[in-house]
Each structure stands twice: as structure tokens, then as C-alpha cells.
C-alpha positions, 0 to 999 in steps of 0.5 A: 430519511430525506433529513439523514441524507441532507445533512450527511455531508457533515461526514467528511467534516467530523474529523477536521476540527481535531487537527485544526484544533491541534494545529492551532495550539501546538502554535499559540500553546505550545506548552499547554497543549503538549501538557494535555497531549493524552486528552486529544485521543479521546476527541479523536476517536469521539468525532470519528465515532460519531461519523461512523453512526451517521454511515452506519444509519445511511447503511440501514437506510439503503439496505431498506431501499432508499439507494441514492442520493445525491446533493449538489451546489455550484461553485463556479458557473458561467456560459461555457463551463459549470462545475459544482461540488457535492456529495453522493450517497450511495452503496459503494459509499456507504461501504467504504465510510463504513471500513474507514471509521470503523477501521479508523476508531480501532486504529486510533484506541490502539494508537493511544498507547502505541504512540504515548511515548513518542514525542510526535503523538500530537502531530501523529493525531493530527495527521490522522483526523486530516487523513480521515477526512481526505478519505472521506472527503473522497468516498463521498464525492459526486464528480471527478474533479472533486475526487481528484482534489481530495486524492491529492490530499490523502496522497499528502497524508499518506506522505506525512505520515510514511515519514513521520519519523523523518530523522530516521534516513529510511523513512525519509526515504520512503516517503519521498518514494512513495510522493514520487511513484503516486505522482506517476499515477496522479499524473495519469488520473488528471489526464483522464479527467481532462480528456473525459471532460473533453468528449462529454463536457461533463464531470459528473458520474451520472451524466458521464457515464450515460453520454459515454454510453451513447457515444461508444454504442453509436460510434460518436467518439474515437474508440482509441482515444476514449480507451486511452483515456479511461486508461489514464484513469486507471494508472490512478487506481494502480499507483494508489493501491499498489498493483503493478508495476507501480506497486513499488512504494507501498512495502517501504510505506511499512517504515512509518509508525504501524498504525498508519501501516494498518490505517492507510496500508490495509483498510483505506489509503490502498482502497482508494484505488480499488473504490475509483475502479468501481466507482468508474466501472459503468464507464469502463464496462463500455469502453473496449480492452480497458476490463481486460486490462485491469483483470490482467493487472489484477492477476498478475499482481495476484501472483507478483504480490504472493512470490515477493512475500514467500522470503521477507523477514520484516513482518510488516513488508510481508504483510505489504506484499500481502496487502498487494497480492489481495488488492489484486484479487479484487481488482481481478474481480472488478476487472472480470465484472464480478463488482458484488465479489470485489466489494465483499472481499474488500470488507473481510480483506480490509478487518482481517488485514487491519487485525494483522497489522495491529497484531505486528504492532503488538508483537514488534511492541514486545520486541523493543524491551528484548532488542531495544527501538531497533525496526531491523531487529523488533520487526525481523521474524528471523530474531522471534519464535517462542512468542506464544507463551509471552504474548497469548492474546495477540498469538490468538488474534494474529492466528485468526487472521491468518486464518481468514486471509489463508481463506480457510472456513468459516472465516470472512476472508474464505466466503469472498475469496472463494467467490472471486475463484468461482467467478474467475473460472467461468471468466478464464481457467487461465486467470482462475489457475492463477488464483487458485494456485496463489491462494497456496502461496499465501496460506504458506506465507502467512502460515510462515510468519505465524511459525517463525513469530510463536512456534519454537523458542526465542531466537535471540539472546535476551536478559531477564529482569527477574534473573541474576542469570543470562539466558543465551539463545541462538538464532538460524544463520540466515543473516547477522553480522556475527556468526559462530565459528560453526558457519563455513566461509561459504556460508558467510559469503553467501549472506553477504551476498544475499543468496541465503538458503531457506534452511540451515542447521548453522546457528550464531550468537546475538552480537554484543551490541544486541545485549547491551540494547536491552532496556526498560520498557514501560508503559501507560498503564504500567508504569509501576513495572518494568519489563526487559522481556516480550510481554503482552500488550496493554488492555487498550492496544489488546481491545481493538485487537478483540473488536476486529477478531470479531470481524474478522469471524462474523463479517462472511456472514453478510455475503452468504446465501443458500436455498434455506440460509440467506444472510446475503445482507450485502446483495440488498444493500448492492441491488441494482448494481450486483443485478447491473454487472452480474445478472444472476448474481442474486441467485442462490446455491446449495450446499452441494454446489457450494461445497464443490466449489469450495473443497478445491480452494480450501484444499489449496490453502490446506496444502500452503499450510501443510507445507509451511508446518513441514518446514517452519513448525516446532523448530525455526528452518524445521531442523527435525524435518529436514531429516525427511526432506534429505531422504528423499532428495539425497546428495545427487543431481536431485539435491542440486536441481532442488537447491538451485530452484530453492536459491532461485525462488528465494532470491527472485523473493527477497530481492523484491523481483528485481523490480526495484534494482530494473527501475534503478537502472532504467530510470535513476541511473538512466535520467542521471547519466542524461542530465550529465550528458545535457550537463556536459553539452550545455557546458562545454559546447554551449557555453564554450562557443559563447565564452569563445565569442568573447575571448576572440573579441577581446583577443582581436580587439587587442591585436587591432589596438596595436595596429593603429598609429593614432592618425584620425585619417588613417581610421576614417580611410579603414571605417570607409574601406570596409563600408565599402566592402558590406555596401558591395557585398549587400548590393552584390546580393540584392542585385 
């Protein structure tokens, strides 16, 4: 055992090679390299591959009792400061390493073929194994120092890859938003870093967290200042894991390639805030106010995350917004002490969210033959329906997913969930009621995305190869450019606007400009055929879809624990620490008490989903259903209440909150008007009283020169007469 944790420092490591190995020759052989650009995958997920067995077996050995370990070696030392770099084994790493790889090695089998036609596939790989080995360069840190360094170096990634396809102005964009927004939160983690340093003069966690320990319970350290400093730590955590307010980069992180969306956006990169939260937590768990803080910023995110999802058409933003409200979870459960809960729900939340993205990927991957490389078409759920017959296997995997994420049994994310909410009510029925009544919101939003994907039929008008004939469909007017002559004025008006109703019975035909975007698409593994309709994905974009299908059903299974039935894999591999934040946390229940607790949450879910089958099933805006919905609310002030609450809901949803227009005006515009303000001062105030001094000289020195005669004796009698008049006024003074 002591020889496996010895050499577990080569896990970070594994990864690196293929990037430096990549770099080097897109620099030396460029020609070469590209010509074999298919081969690097397998090197890729092969190093990955052999990380992820060196976690698992540091996994085994902790579950059987050998809990930490830690290695340290000095780096710079002298009298008054020593700082020393290492890695820490230990559950919390273990877990994280495990996500990471196993995430991390589907991510890129499916990549592979996702990428193959893109011209940037080698530098796509070698963005990957970079990041793959900031992450765990990060998970297996042993002080704060060294996580900072390494946070830096995901946050460089995540940038990288954000905007990959940086020619595209969007994900220019977004990269730049999502540089900026993390530096807010890097900012606020190096000041905590460097005040912690301050009070305890060390940057290791087990020295940190026991002199913090002593100082607060025997008053020797300002309580305001330790507060604010453990504060400034946890503006890192919300930054790099998207809670609010500074949650605002992470839906237009979807603008990079949807691999990166289900690496960085699912499983990992927004973990890094959630695995520094717990990595702290003996330290946060000491210092007055800061667990209330980060329980209030879980639940609201909890709730912001879920409404801003209710109205997106993109599959991929809902599914951010998605990712936001279920981080939040886990941060209310770190923020309530419930580590053990927090931990199981990021395992089941980051399999079950990884199949959901790579599941968008597969059908957006569909949708560029009918709607040609469009993101605002491929990926708007406005423009798909029908896709059940086309695309089977990945209508399978992503109803799974939704599934488990609606938290409905006996999927992973249910057995974590549910743990959270139980937890929750016995820390505040305030916190609890807000979870509880999110957890209907994201069975109806997911439960939506999955309807408007596969139910009904294809709403957009697409050509079939096999076919002399045109096939025309029509899509609900809830946006578009062209519309039938059926839509009403208002109609348009109020699209354009952005006030678009939930239902309407309008529909309009694709544009022209649709139709003539219709290409052939071929692929890999089948280039001898052509498709111009949605048609499933190939075997390798199909086979990680399976692997975390299985997940997805199997991975609860660690977490449970009754009288007779004990799987609890995960409260060994935690033990001492579930016992350390939760002590009864190892107790088991029975099925009576577990049913009890369950039967309100899963009804919730029930609903969400009863609901968004009333309104989405069969036919896009559940056309046939609309019929029930207007005899019970008819034409009166009912409808228009009705109405108004529906517009209200579905504007506060697709315009994001409003958050993004408020820091708008706040910030960008509020900075521009004061650097024109600072602009306008320094030019014509600053610069004007210089420019000033040296046009009245000038002009002066002019009128003088006319003033003279050319006698020297004239000019010596004035050089004295105003000597005279500084030495009377310098003696005038002195005097």
C-alpha cells in the first residue's frame, strides 16, 4: 500500500506528455503530425485510462482503511518563510480523480469521432490532456498555494477551450466573459489565501485547519477579519462553479465544442469550486456566518438555476442552467454540513449530466445534415421534435438522464437528491421548501427538453436524399425570421420583442435559406453513405453513451444503506469525516422511513413531469391540450391573470433574470461613461491648463519682444527692476 501512495504523484502527470508531445510536433512536423492526426485519440484516452487505474486502486485502498497520505518536498526555505509542494491522498481526492478520468476517457472515445472533421482536432486534443492535468494537478494538491497555481491553469484551459472556435464572434466572446467573470472570483481566492497566511503563517490544510481551530475557540484572531477572509475563499469556489451572482459565464461556455460542454461544464471544471468548498470545510465549519453564507447561496442558486432554464431553446444553455441549479444543491448541502450527501450527489449529478450533454452532442450531431453547421438552428429545441425514430439509441440514454436528474427512482441522482432534502428539512423547512419545490421545476424542464427533442414530429422542413420529393414541415411560431401569413401582427411584434408566449397554434415555414443549408454529412466510420436526414450517431459517439447509461443506473447504488441492505460503499470510503460533520450519518434506516421521506420528493418530480407532458407531449405547445387548458381558464379576467403570469414567467426565464442586462448597465456601461468622464477631465482640464502655460508664454514672450529697443542698458535697467521687486517681496515675507 505505502508503495501505491508513493508513487501516486505520477497522476497528474499522465496526462501531460500528449499535449507536450502534440505541441512539439504541429511545431517541428507540422505536415507529419496532421497526417496521423486520428492516431493521437488513442494515446489520449490510453495515458488517461492508465490514471484512472492508479485512482481507482488509491480508491480500494481507502475503503479498506488506509485513509490519508500525504508527501511533501521543499521548494523554497528560508528563516521566516518555508513553502513546500506535494500531493494529498485522501477520499475527497480519490473521488474527484475518479469523476475526472472516468468522465474524462468517455469524453474523449466520443470526441474522436465528434471532432474528426474539424480542422482543430489535434489542438482540441491537446487542450484536453492540458486540462486533464491542471484538474488533477488540482484535486491532489496539499496546500493552498499549490491549488491556486493549478486553478489558474484550469481556468487558462477552460478559456482555451470556451473559444475554440475563436473565428466564430459569439465564442470569442464568451471566452472573454468567462476569463473575466473567473478573474473576479481568482481575485477574491488569492486574497483569502494571503490573509489566511497572515494569521496562521501556514498554507498547509492540516496545519491550517488546527491553528484556525485554536485561534477562533480561544478568541486569538478577529473574528470579523478570519470571516472575511474565509469569505474571499469562497468567491472562489462561486466563480468557478457558477453559483450566483457570478454564475453568468457558464451558459455562453455552451458556445465551445459539446465535449468540452460535458467535460468542463458537467463533471469537472465547475467541480473545482464545489471540491475547494469541501476541501475547506473544517475551516469554514469554525468561523462564524461563513456555512450560512454558502447554504443561502446554494439555495438561491438552487431556485435561480431551475427558473432561468424553464424558457431556453438552446439544448445545450438549458442544460448549463441545469448544471447551475444542481451545483447548487451540493452547495447547500456543504453549506447545511450534510459533506457526506454533497459528495454522493456530485458522483450520480456529474454521470447522469456528462450522458446529457454527450446525449445533446449526439442530437445536435443529427441536426447539422437537415439544418447544415448552424449552432442556432442544430441546437434550438424549437426546430427538433420527432427525433425518436431517427435517433433510438441516444433518445434511450437522454430519457434515462432525464430521469435520474428529475430524481425519480431508482436512478443515481434520486438516492442523492433525496438525501439533500432530507437533510435540508432538518437544518431550515425554509431552505427545505425551496428545494423541494425546485425539484418540480427541473422534472418539468428536463421532462420539456426531452418532448420538444423526440415527441411529435420534426419541425423544420428537410430534404430526403432517398427521395425525388420535398417533405415540408412546419415549426411553432415561437421564433423565426419568416412567418406564414396566419401569424397576426401582434404576433411578430411581440417575437421580435422577445415577449413570446409558452403556446401558440401559429406555425411558419422554414426559410429558404434553411433549405438550400441542407448538406451531406459523413462521417468516419461511414463515409461510404451520405445522409441529409437526422440519423443516429456512430458506434464510437454511441459507446460512451452506454458506459454512463450505466452509471447513470448503478452508481445510487453506493450510497444506499437500510437495516438489511447495506451498499453504503460511500460512508466507508468517507469515514472519519461523514462521522466528523454529520455524527449519525452512518445510521442506517428503514424502509419505512425511507419510503416517507421519499414519497414527497418523488411526487414533486411526478408532477413537474405530469405537468410538462400536458403541455409539451404528442404535439410541440401540446396543441390537442390547449383545449383543456381554455375550458377551464376561459376568455375573462382568469385568462388574462393567467396570460400575464405566463409572459411574466417566460420573460424573467429567456432574458436569463435580467441578471446579464443589470451588470450591463451597472458595470460596462457604468465603467464606460467614467472612463469617458476621467477622459474628458484629463483632456480638457489637465491638458488644457498645460497647453495653456505654454501658449501664454509663447504669446507673452511675442508681446515682450516688441517691447524692446535693442539697447542693452534698457534690458539690464528691467532685469534689476524686477530683481528688486522678488528680493522686496521675498524679504517682505521672511521678515
Amino acid at each position: 500500500m505505502e508503495h501505491t501512495y508513493k508513487y501516486a504523484w505520477i497522476i497528474p502527470f499522465l496526462p501531460f506528455p500528449i499535449t507536450m508531445l502534440i505541441g512539439l510536433g504541429l511545431l517541428l512536423i507540422p505536415t507529419a503530425t496532421k497526417n496521423i492526426r486520428r492516431m493521437w485519440a488513442f494515446p489520449s484516452v490510453l495515458m488517461l485510462s492508465i490514471a484512472m487505474v492508479f485512482s481507482a486502486n488509491l480508491a480500494i485502498q481507502q475503503i479498506n482503511g488506509n485513509l490519508i497520505y500525504q508527501y511533501l518536498w521543499s521548494w523554497t526555505v528560508n528563516n521566516d518563510f518555508s513553502l513546500e509542494f506535494g500531493y494529498l491522498i485522501d477520499p475527497l481526492t480519490s473521488i474527484m480523480s475518479i469523476l475526472i478520468t472516468t468522465v474524462g476517457i468517455m469524453v474523449l472515445i466520443y470526441s474522436d469521432n465528434y471532432m474528426s472533421h474539424d480542422q482543430g482536432y489535434l489542438r482540441f486534443f491537446a487542450y484536453m490532456s492540458f486540462f486533464n492535468t491542471s484538474m488533477l494537478g488540482l484535486v491532489t494538491s496539499s496546500n493552498l498555494i499549490q491549488i491556486y497555481v493549478f486553478w489558474e491553469l484550469v481556468g487558462m484551459c477552460s478559456y482555451l477551450l470556451i473559444g475554440f472556435w475563436f473565428t466564430r464572434p459569439i465564442a470569442a466572446s464568451a471566452c472573454q466573459k468567462a476569463f473575466v467573470t473567473n478573474r473576479i472570483g481568482d481575485f477574491g481566492l488569492l486574497l483569502g489565501i494571503l490573509g489566511l497566511y497572515w494569521i496562521t503563517g501556514s498554507l498547509e490544510f492540516r496545519d491550517l485547519f488546527e491553528i484556525i481551530n485554536n485561534l477562533v475557540h480561544n478568541n486569538g484572531v478577529n473574528s470579523f477579519f478570519a470571516t472575511l477572509c474565509a469569505s474571499f475563499l469562497f468567491v472562489g469556489a462561486v466563480a468557478k462553479s457558477a453559483q450566483f451572482p457570478l454564475h453568468i459565464w457558464l451558459p455562453d461556455a455552451m458556445e465551445g465544442p459539446t465535449p468540452i460542454s460535458a467535460l468542463i461544464h458537467a463533471a469537472t471544471m465547475v467541480a473545482a469550486g464545489i471540491f475547494l468548498v469541501a476541501r475547506l470545510l473544517p475551516l469554514f465549519i469554525v468561523i462564524p456566518y461563513i456555512m450560512n453564507l454558502i447554504s443561502l447561496i446554494g439555495v438561491i442558486t438552487v431556485l435561480l438555476g431551475a427558473t432561468l432554464a424553464l424558457a431556453q431553446r438552446d439544448i445545450k444553455r438549458s442544460l448549463a442552467y441545469s448544471t447551475m441549479s444542481q451545483l447548487g444543491y451540493i452547495m447547500l448541502a456543504l453549506g447545511i454540513g450534510s459533506y457526506r450527501a454533497a459528495l454522493f450527489h456530485l458522483i450520480t449529478h456529474a454521470y447522469s449530466k456528462a450522458l446529457l450533454f454527450l446525449g445533446s452532442g449526439s442530437i445536435i450531431h443529427s441536426m447539422e445534415p437537415v439544418v447544415g453547421y448552424s449552432p442556432d438552428k442544430s441546437q434550438n429545441m424549437v426546430l427538433m421534435g420527432g427525433l425518436t425514430k431517427y435517433v433510438p439509441i441516444t433518445r434511450i440514454t437522454f430519457l434515462l438522464g432525464t430521469l435520474s436528474l428529475c430524481g425519480i427512482p431508482p436512478l443515481a441522482c434520486f438516492w442523492s437528491k433525496d438525501e439533500i432534502l432530507n437533510d435540508s428539512w432538518l437544518y431550515s423547512p425554509i431552505f427545505a421548501i425551496i428545494a423541494s419545490f425546485t425539484t418540480g421545476l427541473t422534472a418539468f424542464y428536463m421532462f420539456r427538453m426531452y418532448l420538444l427533442t423526440f415527441d411529435g414530429h420534426l419541425r423544420i422542413h428537410f430534404q430526403n436524399y432517398s427521395s425525388t420529393k420535398n417533405s415540408s414541415f412546419y415549426s411553432i411560431s415561437l421564433w423565426g425570421k419568416e412567418a406564414s401569413k396566419a401569424v397576426n401582427r401582434n404576433l411578430l411584434l411581440s417575437t421580435m420583442n422577445n415577449k413570446v408566449s409558452f403556446f401558440s397554434k401559429e406555425t411558419y415555414q422554414i426559410d429558404d435559406n434553411v433549405k438550400n443549408g441542407i448538406r451531406y454529412f459523413s462521417t468516419y466510420f461511414r463515409n461510404k453513405y451520405t445522409y441529409t436526414y437526422p440519423h443516429e450517431s456512430d458506434n464510437t459517439m454511441l459507446f460512451p453513451l452506454l458506459v454512463l447509461v450505466l452509471f447513470t443506473l448503478f452508481v445510487g447504488s453506493i450510497g444506499i444503506h437500510f437495516d438489511r441492505i447495506d451498499f453504503d460503499i460511500l460512508s466507508k470510503w468517507l469515514t472519519p469525516f461523514t462521522n466528523f460533520f454529520h455524527p449519525n450519518s452512518n445510521d442506517s434506516s428503514d424502509w419505512y422511513d425511507f419510503l416517507k421521506n421519499a414519497f414527497f420528493s418523488v411526487s414533486i418530480a411526478l408532477f413537474g413531469l405530469f405537468i410538462a407532458s400536458i403541455l409539451y407531449g404528442s404535439v410541440y405547445s401540446s396543441i390537442q391540450n390547449l383545449d383543456l387548458v381554455n375550458s377551464f381558464v376561459k376568455k375573462g379576467p382568469r385568462r388574462i391573470l393567467l396570460d400575464r403570469v405566463k409572459n411574466v414567467i417566460y420573460n424573467w426565464s429567456y432574458n436569463r433574470g435580467y441578471i446579464d442586462t443589470f451588470y450591463t448597465i451597472i458595470f460596462t456601461v457604468s465603467i464606460r461613461r467614467l472612463a469617458e468622464l476621467i477622459q474628458f477631465f484629463d483632456r480638457h482640464i489637465i491638458d488644457a491648463i498645460i497647453n495653456g502655460v505654454g501658449v501664454a508664454s509663447f504669446f507673452i514672450g511675442e508681446g515682450i519682444k516688441y517691447m524692446g529697443g535693442g539697447r542693452i542698458s534698457s534690458y539690464l535697467f528691467l532685469y534689476l527692476f524686477y530683481v528688486s521687486i522678488f528680493l522686496f517681496i521675498f524679504l517682505f515675507y521672511k521678515f
